[in-house]
N, C-alpha and C positions, 0 to 999 in steps of 0.2 A: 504494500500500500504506500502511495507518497505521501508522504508527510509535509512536506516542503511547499510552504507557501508564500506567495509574491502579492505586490501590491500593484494597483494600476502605476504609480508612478516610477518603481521596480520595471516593469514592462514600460514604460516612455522610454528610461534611460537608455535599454536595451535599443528599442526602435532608435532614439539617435544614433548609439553605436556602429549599429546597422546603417543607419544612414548617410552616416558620417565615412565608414569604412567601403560601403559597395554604393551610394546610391539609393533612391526612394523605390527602385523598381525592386533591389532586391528584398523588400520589407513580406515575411509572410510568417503565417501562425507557427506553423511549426519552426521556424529559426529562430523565433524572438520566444517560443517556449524553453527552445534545447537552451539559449542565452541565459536565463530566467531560471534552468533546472527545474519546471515543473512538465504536469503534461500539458498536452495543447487545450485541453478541457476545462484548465486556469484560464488560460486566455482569453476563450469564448465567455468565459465569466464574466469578463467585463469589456470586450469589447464580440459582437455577438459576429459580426462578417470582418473578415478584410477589409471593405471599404468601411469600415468605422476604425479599425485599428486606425490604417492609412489615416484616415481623416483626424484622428486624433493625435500621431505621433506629429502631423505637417503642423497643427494647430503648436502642439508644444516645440517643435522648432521655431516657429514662427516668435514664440512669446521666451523662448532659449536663447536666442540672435538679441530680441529686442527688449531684454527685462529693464536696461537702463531707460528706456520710453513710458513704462508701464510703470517706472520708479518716478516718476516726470525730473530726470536727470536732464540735463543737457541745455544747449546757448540758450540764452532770452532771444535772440533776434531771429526773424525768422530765415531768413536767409542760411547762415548760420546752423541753424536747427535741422534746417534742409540737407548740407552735407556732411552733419554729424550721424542720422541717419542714414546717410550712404554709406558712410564710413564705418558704421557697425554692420552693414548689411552685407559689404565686400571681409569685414573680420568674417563672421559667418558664414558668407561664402568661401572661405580658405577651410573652414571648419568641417562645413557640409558641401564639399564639391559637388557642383551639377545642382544641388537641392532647386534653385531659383528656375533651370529650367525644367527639370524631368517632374517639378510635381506642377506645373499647369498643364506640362501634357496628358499628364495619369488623372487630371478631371474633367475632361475633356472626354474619356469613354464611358461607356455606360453604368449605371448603378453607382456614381460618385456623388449623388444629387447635397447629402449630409457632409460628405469632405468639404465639398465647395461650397457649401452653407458658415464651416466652421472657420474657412481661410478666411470668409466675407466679413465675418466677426471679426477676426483676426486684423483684416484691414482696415471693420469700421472702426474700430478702438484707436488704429496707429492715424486716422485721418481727421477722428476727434482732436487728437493730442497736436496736431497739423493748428487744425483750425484755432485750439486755441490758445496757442504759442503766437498764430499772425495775428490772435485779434488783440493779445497783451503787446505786441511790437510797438512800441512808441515813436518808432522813426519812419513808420509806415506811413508816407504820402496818404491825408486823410481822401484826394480826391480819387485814388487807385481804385475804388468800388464804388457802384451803383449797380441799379435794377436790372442793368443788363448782362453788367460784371462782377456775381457777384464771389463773397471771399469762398462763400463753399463748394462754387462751380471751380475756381481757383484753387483751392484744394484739391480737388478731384484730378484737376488736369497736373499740377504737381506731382502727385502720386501715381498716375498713369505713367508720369515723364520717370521717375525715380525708377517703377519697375519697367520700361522698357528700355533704359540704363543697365538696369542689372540683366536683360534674358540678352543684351546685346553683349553685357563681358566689358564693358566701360572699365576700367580705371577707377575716375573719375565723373562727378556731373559736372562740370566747371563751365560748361553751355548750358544747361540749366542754372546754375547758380548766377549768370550773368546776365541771364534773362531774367530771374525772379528781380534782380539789382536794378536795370531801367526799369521795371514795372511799380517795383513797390519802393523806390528811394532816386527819384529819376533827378532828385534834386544834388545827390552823391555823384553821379555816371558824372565820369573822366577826372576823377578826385584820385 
C-alpha cells in the first residue's frame, strides 16, 4: 500500500521542474506522479485531466516569474514599470525555456477551455497592476487620455506589445518603452 502523500503544491513544484527541464509539452500525470513518489491516482486527486494539471502548473508559472508584481514590488513610473516587467519575464524565461511560447500553442487545441480561462486571470491580475501603477504616474501628461484613448484600452495594447516581445525572443522592449515615453511624457522626448 502507498503510504506517501503529496500536496497540490508538492505536484506544482514538480510541474515546474518538469517544465523548466523539458518544456510545457513534456508535463503529464504519470511523470509528475513518479517526480512526486506517489501513484498517478494522487494526482487525479487534485487535479482530475491533464488539461487542468496543465492549466494549473502554467497559472503557477505565470505567478512563479511574476510574484514581485503580485508583491506590488517594482518602479513608480510607469514606463519604468513596463521594462521591469520584461525584465523579470526574460529572468523566467532563462528559467523556463520555450515556456512563453509552447504554452499559447498547447491552448490553442482542444479541451484547454479552463487552462486559458486560468492564464486570463493570470493576465487580468498583471494588467490590473499595469493600470494602476499608470494611473499613480505623476509625470503622466494629464492630456494622454480621453474617450477615445483611453488608459485601459492603453493597457491592453501594452500588454499585447510586452507578450508579442517575448513569443518574438526580444532582448529587450526599448521600442516599446520609447513609445510609451512620447505618449505619456511627450513633454521629456529629446531630454
Amino acid at each position: 500500500m502507498n503510504t506517501v502523500v503529496t500536496s497540490r503544491e508538492a505536484i506544482l513544484a514538480a510541474c515546474r521542474q518538469t517544465v523548466a527541464a523539458s518544456g510545457l509539452s513534456a508535463l503529464n500525470m504519470r511523470e509528475i506522479a513518479a517526480q512526486c513518489h506517489v501513484a498517478v491516482g494522487s494526482i487525479y486527486h487534485y487535479f482530475p485531466s491533464k488539461a487542468e494539471l496543465m492549466g494549473a502548473a502554467v497559472q503557477d508559472i505565470w505567478q512563479y516569474i511574476f510574484h514581485a508584481v503580485s508583491q506590488n514590488q517594482g518602479p513608480a513610473g510607469f514606463t519604468e514599470y513596463v521594462g521591469w516587467i520584461y525584465s523579470l519575464a526574460r529572468q523566467g524565461e532563462q528559467e523556463f525555456p520555450r515556456f512563453f511560447s509552447e504554452h499559447a500553442l498547447g491552448f490553442t487545441q482542444g479541451g484547454r477551455h479552463k487552462a486559458r480561462e486560468r492564464m486570463e486571470n493570470c493576465f487580468s491580475h498583471m494588467k490590473s497592476g499595469l493600470l494602476a501603477v499608470l494611473q499613480r504616474d505623476p509625470a503622466v501628461d494629464p492630456r494622454a487620455f480621453g474617450e477615445q484613448f483611453t488608459r485601459e484600452d492603453f493597457v491592453e495594447f501594452v500588454f499585447s506589445s510586452l507578450l508579442a516581445c517575448l513569443a518574438q525572443g526580444r532582448e529587450d522592449c526599448k521600442f516599446l518603452l520609447e513609445v510609451l515615453r512620447r505618449v505619456l511624457y511627450p513633454h521629456n522626448v529629446g531630454e
